[in-house]
C-alpha positions in Angstrom: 71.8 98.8 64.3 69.3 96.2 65.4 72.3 93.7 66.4 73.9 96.1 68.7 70.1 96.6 70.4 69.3 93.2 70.2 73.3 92.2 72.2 72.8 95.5 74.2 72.2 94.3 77.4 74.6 91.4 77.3 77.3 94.3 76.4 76.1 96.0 79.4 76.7 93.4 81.7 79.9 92.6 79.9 81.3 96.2 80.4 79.3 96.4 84.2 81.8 93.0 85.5 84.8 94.5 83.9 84.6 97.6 86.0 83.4 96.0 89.3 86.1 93.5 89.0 88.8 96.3 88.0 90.0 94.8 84.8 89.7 97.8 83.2 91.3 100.6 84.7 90.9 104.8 84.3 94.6 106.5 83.7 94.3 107.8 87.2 93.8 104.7 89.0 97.3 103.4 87.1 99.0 106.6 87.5 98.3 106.1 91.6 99.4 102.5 91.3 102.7 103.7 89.1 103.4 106.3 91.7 103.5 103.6 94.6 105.4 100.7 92.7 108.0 103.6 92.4 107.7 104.2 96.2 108.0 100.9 97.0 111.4 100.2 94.3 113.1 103.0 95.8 112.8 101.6 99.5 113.6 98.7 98.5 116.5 98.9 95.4 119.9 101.0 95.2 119.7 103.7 92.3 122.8 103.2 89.2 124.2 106.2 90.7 124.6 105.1 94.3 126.2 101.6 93.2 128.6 103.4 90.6 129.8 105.7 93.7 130.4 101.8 95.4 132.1 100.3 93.0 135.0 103.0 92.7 135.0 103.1 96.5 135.8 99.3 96.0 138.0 99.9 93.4 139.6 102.7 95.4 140.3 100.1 98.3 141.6 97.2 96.4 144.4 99.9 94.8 145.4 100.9 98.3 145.8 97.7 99.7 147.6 96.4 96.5 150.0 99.3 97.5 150.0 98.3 100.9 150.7 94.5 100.0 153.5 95.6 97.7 155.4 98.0 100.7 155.3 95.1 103.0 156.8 92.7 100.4 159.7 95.2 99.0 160.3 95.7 103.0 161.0 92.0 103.7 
């Protein structure tokens, strides 16, 4: 008990620099930061979804101009 009086204040100022430098944070303060990285990613990045949906579009295309190609070549 007398070593944690006697380091007591250096603990103090320890703790006092990690919260006015925001190393340590309170669940809040991430949760707010959490909720904007979110809000930022879904500006910025397409969803799994939306690119699934574009890839059979592509695939969709390349079929029917394969069909397409091959009309033109049995016409000829």
């Amino acid at each position: 008990m007398e070593n944690l009086i006697y380091y007591s204040p250096v603990i103090i100022v320890v703790l006092v620099f990690l919260i006015q430098e925001r190393i340590v944070v309170t669940p809040e303060q991430l949760e707010k930061k959490h909720r904007e990285i979110l809000k930022d990613v879904e500006k910025k990045f397409a969803t799994i979804n939306s690119f699934e949906d574009l890839k059979c579009q592509f695939t969709e295309m390349k079929d029917k101009i394969d069909k397409i190609y091959d009309c033109i070549i049995i016409s000829k």
